[in-house]
N, C-alpha and C positions, 0 to 999 in steps of 0.2 A: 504493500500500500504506500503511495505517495504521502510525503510528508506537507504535502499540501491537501490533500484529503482528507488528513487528521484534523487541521484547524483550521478556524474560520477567522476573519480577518472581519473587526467590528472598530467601529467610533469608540475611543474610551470616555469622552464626553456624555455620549451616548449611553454608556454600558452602565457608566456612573449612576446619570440621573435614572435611568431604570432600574439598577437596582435598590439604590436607598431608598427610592419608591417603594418598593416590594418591602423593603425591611421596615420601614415606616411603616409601612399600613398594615405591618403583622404585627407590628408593637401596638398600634392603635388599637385593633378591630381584638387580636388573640391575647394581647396580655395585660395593658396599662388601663385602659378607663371600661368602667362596668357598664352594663346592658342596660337601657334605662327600663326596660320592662320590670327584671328580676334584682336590677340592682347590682348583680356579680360578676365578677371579673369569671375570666375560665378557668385560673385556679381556685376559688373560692367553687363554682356550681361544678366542679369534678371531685372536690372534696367531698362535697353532699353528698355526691352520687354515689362516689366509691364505702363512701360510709353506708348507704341506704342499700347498697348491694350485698355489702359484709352483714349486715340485719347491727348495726351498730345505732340501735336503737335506744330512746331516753330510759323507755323502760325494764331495757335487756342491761346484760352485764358488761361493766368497763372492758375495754381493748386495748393495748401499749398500742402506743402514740405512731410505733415504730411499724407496726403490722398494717396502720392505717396509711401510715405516709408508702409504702411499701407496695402496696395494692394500688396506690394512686397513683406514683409514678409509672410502676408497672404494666399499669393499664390504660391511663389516660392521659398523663400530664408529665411525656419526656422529659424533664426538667431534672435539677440538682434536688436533692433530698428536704435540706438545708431552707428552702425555697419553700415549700411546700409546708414542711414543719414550723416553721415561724409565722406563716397564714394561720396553721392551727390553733398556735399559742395565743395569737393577737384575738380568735375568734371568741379563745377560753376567757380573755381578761374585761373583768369588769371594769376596769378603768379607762380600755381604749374603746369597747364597746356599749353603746347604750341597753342593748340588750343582747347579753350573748349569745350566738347562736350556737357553740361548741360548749359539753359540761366537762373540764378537767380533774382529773384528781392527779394531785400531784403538785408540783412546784413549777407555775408558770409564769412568775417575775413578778415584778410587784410596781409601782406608783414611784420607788425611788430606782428603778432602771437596773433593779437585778436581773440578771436574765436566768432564762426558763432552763430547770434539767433538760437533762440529755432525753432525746426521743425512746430512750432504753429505758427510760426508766418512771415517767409519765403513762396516764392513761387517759382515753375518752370517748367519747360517747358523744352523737348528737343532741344539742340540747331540747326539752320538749317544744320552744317555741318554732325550732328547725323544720319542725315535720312539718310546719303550717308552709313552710317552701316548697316541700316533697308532696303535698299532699294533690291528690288525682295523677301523679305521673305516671299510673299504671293504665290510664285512661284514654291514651291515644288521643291528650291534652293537646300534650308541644309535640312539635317533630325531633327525628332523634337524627343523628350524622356519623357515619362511621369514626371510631379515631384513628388515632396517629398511624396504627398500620395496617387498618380497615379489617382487623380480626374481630372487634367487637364496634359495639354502638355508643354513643353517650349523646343526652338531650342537648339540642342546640341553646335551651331556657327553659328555666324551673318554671311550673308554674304560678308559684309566688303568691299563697294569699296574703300574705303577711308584704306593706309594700318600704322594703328592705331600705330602697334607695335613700328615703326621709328618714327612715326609722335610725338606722343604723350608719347611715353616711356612707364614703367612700374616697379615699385618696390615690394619686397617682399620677407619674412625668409619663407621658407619652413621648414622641417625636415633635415638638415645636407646638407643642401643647400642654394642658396640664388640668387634672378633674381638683376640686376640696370641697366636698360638700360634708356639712355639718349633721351630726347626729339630732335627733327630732324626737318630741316626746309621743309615741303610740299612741295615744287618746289622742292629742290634738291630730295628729296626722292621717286620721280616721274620722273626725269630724271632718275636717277640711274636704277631705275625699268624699264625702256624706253630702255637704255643703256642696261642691261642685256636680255631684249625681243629681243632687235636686231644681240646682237651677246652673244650668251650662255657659249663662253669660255672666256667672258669678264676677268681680269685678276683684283686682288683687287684693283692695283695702279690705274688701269685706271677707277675703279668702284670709285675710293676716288678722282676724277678729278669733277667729276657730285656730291656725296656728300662728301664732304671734312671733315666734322665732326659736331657733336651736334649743337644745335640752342634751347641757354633757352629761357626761357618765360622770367628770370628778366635780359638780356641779360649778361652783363659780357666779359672779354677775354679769352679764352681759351691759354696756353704758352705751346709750343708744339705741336709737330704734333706726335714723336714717341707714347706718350701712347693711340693715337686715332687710328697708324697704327695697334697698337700690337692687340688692341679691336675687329675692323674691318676684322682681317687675325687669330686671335687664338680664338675670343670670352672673350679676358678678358684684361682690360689694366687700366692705372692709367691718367686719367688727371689733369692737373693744372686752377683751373679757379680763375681768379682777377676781383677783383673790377674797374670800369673805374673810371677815375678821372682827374680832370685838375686841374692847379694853378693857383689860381685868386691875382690881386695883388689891394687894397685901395688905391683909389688915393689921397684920404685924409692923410691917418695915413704911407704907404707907407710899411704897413703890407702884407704877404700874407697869404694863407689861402688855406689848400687843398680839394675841394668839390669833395664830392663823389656824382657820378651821378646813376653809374650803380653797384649794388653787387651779388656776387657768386649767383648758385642758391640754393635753400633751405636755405637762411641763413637768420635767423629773425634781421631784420633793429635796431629795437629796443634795443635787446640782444648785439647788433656790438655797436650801440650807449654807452650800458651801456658799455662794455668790455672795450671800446677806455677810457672812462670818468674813469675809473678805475683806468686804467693803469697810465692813464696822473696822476691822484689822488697819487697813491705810486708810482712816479716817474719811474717805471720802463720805460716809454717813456716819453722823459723830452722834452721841447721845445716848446708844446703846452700850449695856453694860455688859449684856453676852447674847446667844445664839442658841437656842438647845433645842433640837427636835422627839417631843415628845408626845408622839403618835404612838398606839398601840392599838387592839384590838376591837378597843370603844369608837374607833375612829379619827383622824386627821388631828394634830396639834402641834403648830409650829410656837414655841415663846419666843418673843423676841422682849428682853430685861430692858426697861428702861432706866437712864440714870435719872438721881432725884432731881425734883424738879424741870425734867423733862417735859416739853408739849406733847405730848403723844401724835397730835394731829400733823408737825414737822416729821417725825419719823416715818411715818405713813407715806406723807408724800414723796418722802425721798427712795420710800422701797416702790411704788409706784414708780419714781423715775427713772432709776437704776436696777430694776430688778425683772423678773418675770412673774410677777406678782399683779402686774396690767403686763397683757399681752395683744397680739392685734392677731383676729384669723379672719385670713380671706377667701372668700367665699366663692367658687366658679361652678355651678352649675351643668358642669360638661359629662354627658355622656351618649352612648352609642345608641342612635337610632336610625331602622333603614340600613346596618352594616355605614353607617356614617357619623363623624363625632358633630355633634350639637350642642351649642351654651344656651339652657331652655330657661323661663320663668316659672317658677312655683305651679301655676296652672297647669303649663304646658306638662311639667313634669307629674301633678296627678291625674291630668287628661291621659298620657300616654299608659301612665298602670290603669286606668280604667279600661282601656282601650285593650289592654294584654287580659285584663280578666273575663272580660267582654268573651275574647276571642275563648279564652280556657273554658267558659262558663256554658258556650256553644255547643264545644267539639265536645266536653262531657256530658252534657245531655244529648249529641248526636253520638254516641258511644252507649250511653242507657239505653238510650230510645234501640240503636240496633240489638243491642241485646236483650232487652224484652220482648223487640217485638220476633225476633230469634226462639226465644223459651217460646212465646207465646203458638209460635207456629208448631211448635214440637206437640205443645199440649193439646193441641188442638187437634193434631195426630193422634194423643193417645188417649182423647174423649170418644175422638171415630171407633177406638179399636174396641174400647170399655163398652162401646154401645152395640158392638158386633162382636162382641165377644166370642159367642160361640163360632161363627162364620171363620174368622181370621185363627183360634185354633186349629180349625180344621184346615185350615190351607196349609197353615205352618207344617203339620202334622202329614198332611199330605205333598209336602214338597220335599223331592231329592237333596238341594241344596239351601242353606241362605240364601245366593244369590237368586234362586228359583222363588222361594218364600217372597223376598222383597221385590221383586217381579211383577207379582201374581198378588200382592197387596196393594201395589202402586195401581194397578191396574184394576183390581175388584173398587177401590174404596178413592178413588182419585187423588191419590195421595203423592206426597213428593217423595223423593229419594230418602231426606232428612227426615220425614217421617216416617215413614216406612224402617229403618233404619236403628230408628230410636223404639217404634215397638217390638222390633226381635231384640234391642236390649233391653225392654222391660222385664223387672225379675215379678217372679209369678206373685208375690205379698203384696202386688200392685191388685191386684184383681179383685182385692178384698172391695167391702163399700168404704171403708173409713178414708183407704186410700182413694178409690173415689171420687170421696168428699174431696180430700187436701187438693185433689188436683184441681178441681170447682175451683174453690175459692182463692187459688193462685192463679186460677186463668184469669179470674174475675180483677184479682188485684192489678194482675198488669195490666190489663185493656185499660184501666183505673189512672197507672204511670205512665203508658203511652199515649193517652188523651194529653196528659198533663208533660209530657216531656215535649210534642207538637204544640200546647198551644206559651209553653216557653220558647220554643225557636220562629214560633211566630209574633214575637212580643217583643222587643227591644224594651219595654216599659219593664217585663217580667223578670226578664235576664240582670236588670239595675237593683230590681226590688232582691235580687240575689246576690248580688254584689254588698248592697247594703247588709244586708243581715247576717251576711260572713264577717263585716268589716265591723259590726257592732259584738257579735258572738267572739271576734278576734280578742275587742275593747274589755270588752268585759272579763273576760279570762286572762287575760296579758297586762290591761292596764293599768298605770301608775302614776302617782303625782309627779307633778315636775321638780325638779331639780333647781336647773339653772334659773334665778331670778334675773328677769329683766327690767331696766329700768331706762324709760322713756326719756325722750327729751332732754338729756344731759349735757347739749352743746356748752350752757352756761352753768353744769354741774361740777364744781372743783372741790380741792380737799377744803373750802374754806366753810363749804356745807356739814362739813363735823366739827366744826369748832366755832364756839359761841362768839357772835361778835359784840366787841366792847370797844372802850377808846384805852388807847397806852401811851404813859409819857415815853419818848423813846429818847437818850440821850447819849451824845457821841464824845469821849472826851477828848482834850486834844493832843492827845497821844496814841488815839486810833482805835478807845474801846466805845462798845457798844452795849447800847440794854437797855431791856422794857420794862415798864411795869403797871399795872391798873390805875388810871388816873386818880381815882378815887383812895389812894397810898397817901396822897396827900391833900389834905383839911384846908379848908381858906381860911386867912389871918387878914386882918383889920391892917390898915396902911403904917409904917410905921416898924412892923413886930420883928420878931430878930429869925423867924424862919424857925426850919427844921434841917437836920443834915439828909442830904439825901441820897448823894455820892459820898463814897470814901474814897480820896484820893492819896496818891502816894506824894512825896513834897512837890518835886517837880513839874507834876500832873494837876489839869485841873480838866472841868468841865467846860469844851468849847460849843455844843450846839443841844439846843434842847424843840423835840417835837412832838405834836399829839396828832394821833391815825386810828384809825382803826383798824382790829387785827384782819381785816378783810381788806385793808388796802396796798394797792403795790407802791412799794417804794422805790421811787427813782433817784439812786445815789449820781448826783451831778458832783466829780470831781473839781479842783483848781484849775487841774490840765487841761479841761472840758471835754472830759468824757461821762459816759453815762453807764452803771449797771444797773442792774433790777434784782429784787428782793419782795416776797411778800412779807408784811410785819409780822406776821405770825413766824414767819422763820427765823425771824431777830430772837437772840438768847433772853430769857426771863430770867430777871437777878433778883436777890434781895435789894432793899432800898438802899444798904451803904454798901452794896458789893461794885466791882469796877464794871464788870461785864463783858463781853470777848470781842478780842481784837478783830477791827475790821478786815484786817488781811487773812485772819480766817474764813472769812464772810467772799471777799472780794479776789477778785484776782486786781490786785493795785501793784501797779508800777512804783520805781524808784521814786521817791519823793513825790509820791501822789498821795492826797488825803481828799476829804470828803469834803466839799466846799456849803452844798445844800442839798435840800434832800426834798422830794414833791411827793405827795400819797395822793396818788391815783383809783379811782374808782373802776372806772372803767377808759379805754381810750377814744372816743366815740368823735366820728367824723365831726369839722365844725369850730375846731378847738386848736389854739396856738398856743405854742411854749413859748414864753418869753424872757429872755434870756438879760443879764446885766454882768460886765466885768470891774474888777477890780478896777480899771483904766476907762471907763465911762463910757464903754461900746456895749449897745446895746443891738439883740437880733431877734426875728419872729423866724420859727417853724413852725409848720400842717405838727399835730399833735403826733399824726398816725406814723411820722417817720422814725416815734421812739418804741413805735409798739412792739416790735419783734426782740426780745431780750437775746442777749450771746452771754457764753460762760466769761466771755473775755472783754464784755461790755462792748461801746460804740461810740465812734466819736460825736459828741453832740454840737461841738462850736469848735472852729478851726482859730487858736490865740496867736494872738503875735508874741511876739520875746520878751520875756518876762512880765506878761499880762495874766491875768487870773480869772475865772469865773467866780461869781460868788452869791450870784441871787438867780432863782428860776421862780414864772407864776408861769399862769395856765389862764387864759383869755379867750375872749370868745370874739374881738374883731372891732368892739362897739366903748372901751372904753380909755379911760383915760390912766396916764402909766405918772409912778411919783419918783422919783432917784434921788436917795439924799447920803451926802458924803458926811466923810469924818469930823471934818472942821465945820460941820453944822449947815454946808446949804445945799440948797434943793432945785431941784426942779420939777415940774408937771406939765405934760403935754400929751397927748390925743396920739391914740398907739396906730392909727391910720397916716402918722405921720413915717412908721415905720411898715416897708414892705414887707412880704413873708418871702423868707428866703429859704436854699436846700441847707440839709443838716451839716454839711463839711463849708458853710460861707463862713465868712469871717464875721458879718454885722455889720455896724455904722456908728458914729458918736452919737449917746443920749446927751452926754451933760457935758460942757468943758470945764475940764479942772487945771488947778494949778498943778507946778510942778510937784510938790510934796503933798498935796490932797489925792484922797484916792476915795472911790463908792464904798458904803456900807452896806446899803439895801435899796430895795426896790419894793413897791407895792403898785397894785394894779386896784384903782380907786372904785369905790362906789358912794353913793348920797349919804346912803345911810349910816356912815362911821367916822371917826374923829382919829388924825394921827396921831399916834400918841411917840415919842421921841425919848429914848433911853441912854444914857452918858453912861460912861465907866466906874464913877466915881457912888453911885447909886442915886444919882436926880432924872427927873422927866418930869412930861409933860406932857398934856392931850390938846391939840390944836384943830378947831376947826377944819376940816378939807377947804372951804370959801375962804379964805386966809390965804390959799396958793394959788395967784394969779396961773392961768393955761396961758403956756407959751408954746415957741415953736422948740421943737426939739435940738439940738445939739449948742444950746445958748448956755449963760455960767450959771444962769437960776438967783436964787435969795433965799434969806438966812430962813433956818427952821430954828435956829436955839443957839444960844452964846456958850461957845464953847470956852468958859474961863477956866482959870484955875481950879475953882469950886466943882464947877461940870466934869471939869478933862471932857478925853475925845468925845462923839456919837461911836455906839457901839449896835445899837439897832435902832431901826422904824417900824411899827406895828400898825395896824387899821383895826381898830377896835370899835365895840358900841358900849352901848351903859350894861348890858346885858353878860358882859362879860366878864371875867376873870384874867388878869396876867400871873405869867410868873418869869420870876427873875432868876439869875444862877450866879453865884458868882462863882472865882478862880478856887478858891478853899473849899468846892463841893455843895455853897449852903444854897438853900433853893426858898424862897417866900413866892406865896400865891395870895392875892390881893384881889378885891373887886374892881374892875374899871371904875365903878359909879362913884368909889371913894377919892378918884385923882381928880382934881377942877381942871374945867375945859378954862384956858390961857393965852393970851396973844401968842403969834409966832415969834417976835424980835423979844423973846425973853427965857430967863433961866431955868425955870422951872423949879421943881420942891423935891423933897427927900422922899425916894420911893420903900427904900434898905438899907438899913442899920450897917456900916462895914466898919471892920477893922483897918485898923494899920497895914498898908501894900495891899489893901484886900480890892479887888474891883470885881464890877459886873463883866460877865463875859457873852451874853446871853439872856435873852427872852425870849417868848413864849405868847399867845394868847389863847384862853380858852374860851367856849361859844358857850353859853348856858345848857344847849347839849350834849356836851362833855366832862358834865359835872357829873 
């Protein structure tokens, strides 16, 4: 033979894309994503089968693992061993399935990622909810297809009353594809199906009334409802699942402690365990005192120690941020229909199991039907013979052969082959009357089931009402409460929902610590009183910024350098009232010589809203609010400084008012914030106020009618002035005096906008803090010095103020 006879000469381009075609569509269609009928991949429905052929039945005795995988590969499913047995393990485990369909005994892993004995040494059995798969495959239901070497059969689809695909889920990488559908709670996904039979233009909203969304096996919350709608209505969506958890509190030590009860699903306990211990270990979540997994047989129990005085509700959130404790699964509704892959909607996917049982529901009453009405012809045979009794003796009796007898009967009594047939096997006890009778009334019963098997195949209405009453007899027998809590509407659901909102002084020394504490820590004093200590500082240290938030508010730490981080208050450390509190550099990712300049408590960042910015050097800038709303670990730059310029005041404006800048050496300006454009977040700004060479800005306020400035010195004097006392000018002019800054005064150290309604508080460098009524300081020209607001010692000054609103008492 020529050596060109042997080979063929092809395109490798060609040969290419043909073949990974081939291999592609054999991974699609033969192994990676399930049937949307039956829900199962082909090693899962060869599984069943090769069990259901062993009689590896729920109610029969256990099998090693090893005799099942053994028969399966053997006979249906050429594959590795290995492959096969790890299907079976995952079918046994309650944790990866919602309802198992395999019962194991033996050691099949467990929640923290042991894995399962050796196939040697395990055993099982199908589970009883299995046979609801198996059930009529003897029925000439589904069609069956030779295997792998055409010696035997196996069904191309279970018949599936049980509909697998919602119930139980499915995962899997195809070729440039990929299925993850979620586990589903039995009850609801039999209403649903109920709900869709009854009325077919059901609408998805009203289809997500009956099932509302997933149901894990390790239960969990689900947060949100959009990425379950988008799932349900497109075939493809994102959900959020958490960990459940409560706070326990020792009544002894007076410690609490957050137990985790319930975690995401797929997420190994263990791996969470370590990750938490980790963390807590390099600090990156500080506050916990230890780690111990103490789950046992009662059920799921993660401790996680807090140290004292601990927020519970900061530790939470930071295991939410860092951990798998909130996880995200995403939802693709893909599978095989038509020998083709499909990403379907909720509907579609219980449209198409109706549609399989529909068919099952058919071929098995056209399978009764033939074989009733089969008996029925028989009997009907041997009513003829019963009634001729004596006649058909005699022929029998007179006939050479059987073949002669059935002959010579078919032919006396017009009878068929089958029946003819069937009365030379009649045994003579038939003859009696009682037998008879039996045969009566079994003729009677099926004429009875073949009416009724006919006027099912003629009823699409009939065949539904059977649908339904297997899918309720399933409910009823199998069903269970749900699991997984879902909780709607969460777009605006954060951790600040478990933690009570209050107002906190929050105060930064200026050495760079930090701390909060309940505003109500400190009592109001008449003008005049010598205070309470309320920082403890070390000599060097004192208190340089003091503010009131609520622990629901984000703080935006605006640096010198004019940068900006983000903080929720509640994450800020809680001290005692004389403790220092912790270093902002723990808090902060802060650069070299960066410290906290001002600090903004934001509610929400809501289109409409401009940040208004003031430097040490009298440059003043507007930014859109919303250019600060996206927080980074490593903050953002908010204001672009020249060389040795500083930030040092931020407000939050809505476009309509008027803006006050007033310096060290006492003067001021006021002018209409429309005089300032809104500019991007890396501009430089414009001059507000011109200052002299050695004056620099103090503060800034953003005016309204209703409040009086009030003007605080170093020395412990001030003053409430009028806002109508400060002519509006144009912006970047040298302004007029707010307050004489003499000897008696020393510098301006703040400007506040106060009402009668309020309270200040002052701080000064040795820790001490007084809180006073506005109503008690007299409203005073602005070209004057002003009165004693605190008592100070020797070298002692103010460093700091404060106002509080009457709702922050």
């Amino acid at each position: 033979m020529n050596t060109s006879d042997r080979y063929t000469e092809v395109n490798i381009e060609n040969e290419m894309k043909r073949s990974y075609l081939d291999y592609a569509m054999s991974v699609i269609i033969g192994r990676a994503l399930p049937n949307v009928r039956d829900g199962l991949k082909p090693v899962h429905r060869r599984i069943f089968y090769g069990m259901h052929e062993l009689k590896n039945d729920w109610n029969k005795a256990y099998k090693k693992s090893a005799r099942v995988v053994g028969d399966v590969i053997g006979k249906y499913h050429p594959h590795g061993d290995t492959a096969v047995y790890d299907t079976i393990v995952r079918m046994a485990q309650d944790f990866s399935l919602r309802y198992p369909l395999v019962d194991g005994q033996g050691n099949f892993g467990s929640v923290d990622g042991d894995s399962a004995a050796a196939m040697r040494y395990t055993e099982v059995r199908l589970a009883r909810l299995a046979h609801e798969m198996l059930e009529d495959l003897d029925k000439e239901t589904v069609d069956f297809t030779p295997n792998y070497d055409e010696s035997l059969s196996e069904p191309s689809v279970l018949p599936a009353r049980l509909p697998n695909l919602l119930v139980n889920g499915s995962s899997g990488i195809a070729v440039g594809m990929a299925t993850n559908i979620p586990p589903h709670n039995l009850t609801e996904v039999t209403n649903a199906t109920i709900a869709l039979i009854n009325n077919p233009d059901i609408s998805g909203n009203e289809l997500m009334k009956h099932l509302p969304g997933p149901d894990f096996p390790t239960s969990g919350i689900i947060y949100g409802s959009k990425g379950i709608e988008s799932a349900y209505k497109t075939g493809r969506g994102i959900i959020r699942i958490r960990a459940r958890l409560i706070v326990e509190k020792d009544r002894r030590t007076g410690r609490e402690s957050i137990i985790v009860t319930e975690i995401p699903y797929q997420v190994n306990k263990a791996r969470l365990v370590e990750k938490i211990a980790g963390l807590v270990r390099d600090k990156h979540i500080q506050g916990v005192k230890y780690v111990r997994d103490e789950s046992d047989r009662e059920g799921m129990r993660i401790a996680v120690a807090l140290k004292k005085d601990q927020v519970p509700g900061v530790v939470v959130n930071q295991l939410y941020a860092h951990t798998q404790m909130e996880s995200s699964f995403g939802i693709i509704l893909l599978a095989i229909v038509d020998q083709q892959p499909r990403v379907l909607t909720l509907k579609q996917l219980l449209g198409y199991f109706v549609e399989h049982r529909k068919e099952i529901i058919v071929r098995r009453t056209q399978f009764e039907l033939n074989k009733a009405e089969a008996r029925a012809h028989i009997l009907e045979g041997l009513k003829t013979a019963l009634d001729n009794i004596d006649a058909v003796i005699s022929i029998i009796r007179s006939s050479k052969s059987p073949a002669e007898a059935k002959e010579r009967l078919v032919s006396s009594f017009q009878l068929t082959d089958t029946q003819s047939q069937a009365i030379l096997d009649m045994r003579l006890q038939r003859l009696t009357g009682l037998e008879r009778d039996k045969i009566e009334h079994e003729y009677k019963e099926l004429i009875k089931a073949i009416v009724r098997y006919e006027e099912i195949l003629a009823s699409e209405r009939l065949v539904l009402n059977i649908i339904k009453e297997e899918l309720e007899v399933l409910q009823k027998q199998y069903g269970d409460e749900r699991r997984t809590e879902i909780i709607k509407d969460t777009e605006e659901l954060t951790i600040e929902d478990m933690i009570t909102e209050e107002d906190m002084v929050v105060t930064i020394s200026h050495a760079g610590y930090i701390k909060r504490n309940p505003v109500t820590l400190y009592n109001s004093q008449h003008r005049g009183g010598k205070g309470k200590t309320g920082v403890s500082m070390k000599e060097e240290d004192f208190v340089d910024r003091l503010f009131v938030a609520s622990t629901h508010d984000t703080f935006l730490f605006f640096t010198n350098l004019g940068r900006v981080y983000w903080r929720k208050v509640h994450e800020l450390p809680q001290a005692g009232r004389t403790a220092r509190g912790k270093a902002i550099v723990n808090l902060l990712a802060l650069e070299e010589q960066e410290r906290v300049a001002t600090v903004l408590a934001v509610r929400s960042f809501a289109p409409g809203h401009t940040v208004l910015m003031a430097t040490k050097g009298g440059i003043i800038k507007k930014t859109d609010m919303m250019a600060y709303s996206r927080p980074r670990a490593g903050g953002i730059i908010a204001i672009n400084l020249m060389q040795g310029d500083e930030l040092i005041a931020v407000r939050i404006t809505d476009g309509t008012q008027n803006v006050f800048l007033g310096s060290k050496y006492g003067k001021s300006i006021r002018f209409h914030e429309s005089d300032v454009r809104t500019m991007g977040r890396v501009s430089r700004g414009i001059k507000g106020i011109n200052l002299t060479d050695d004056d620099c800005l103090v503060g800034m306020e953003v005016l309204t009618d209703s409040e009086t400035l009030m003007t605080i010195t170093e020395n412990g004097y001030g003053k409430r002035t009028s806002i109508d006392e400060y002519p509006l000018q144009k912006r970047g002019g040298k302004g007029v005096i707010t307050i004489k800054t003499t000897e008696r005064n020393g510098m301006v150290v703040a400007i506040l906008l106060v009402t009668d309604d309020d309270d200040v508080m002052l701080i000064s460098d040795r820790g001490k803090i007084i809180r006073m009524p506005v109503k008690d300081i007299s409203v005073i020209g602005r070209n004057t010095q002003g009165i004693r607001l605190i008592s100070m010692r020797v070298g002692e000054r103010v460093t700091s103020a404060a106002q509080l609103a009457e709702k922050d008492v």
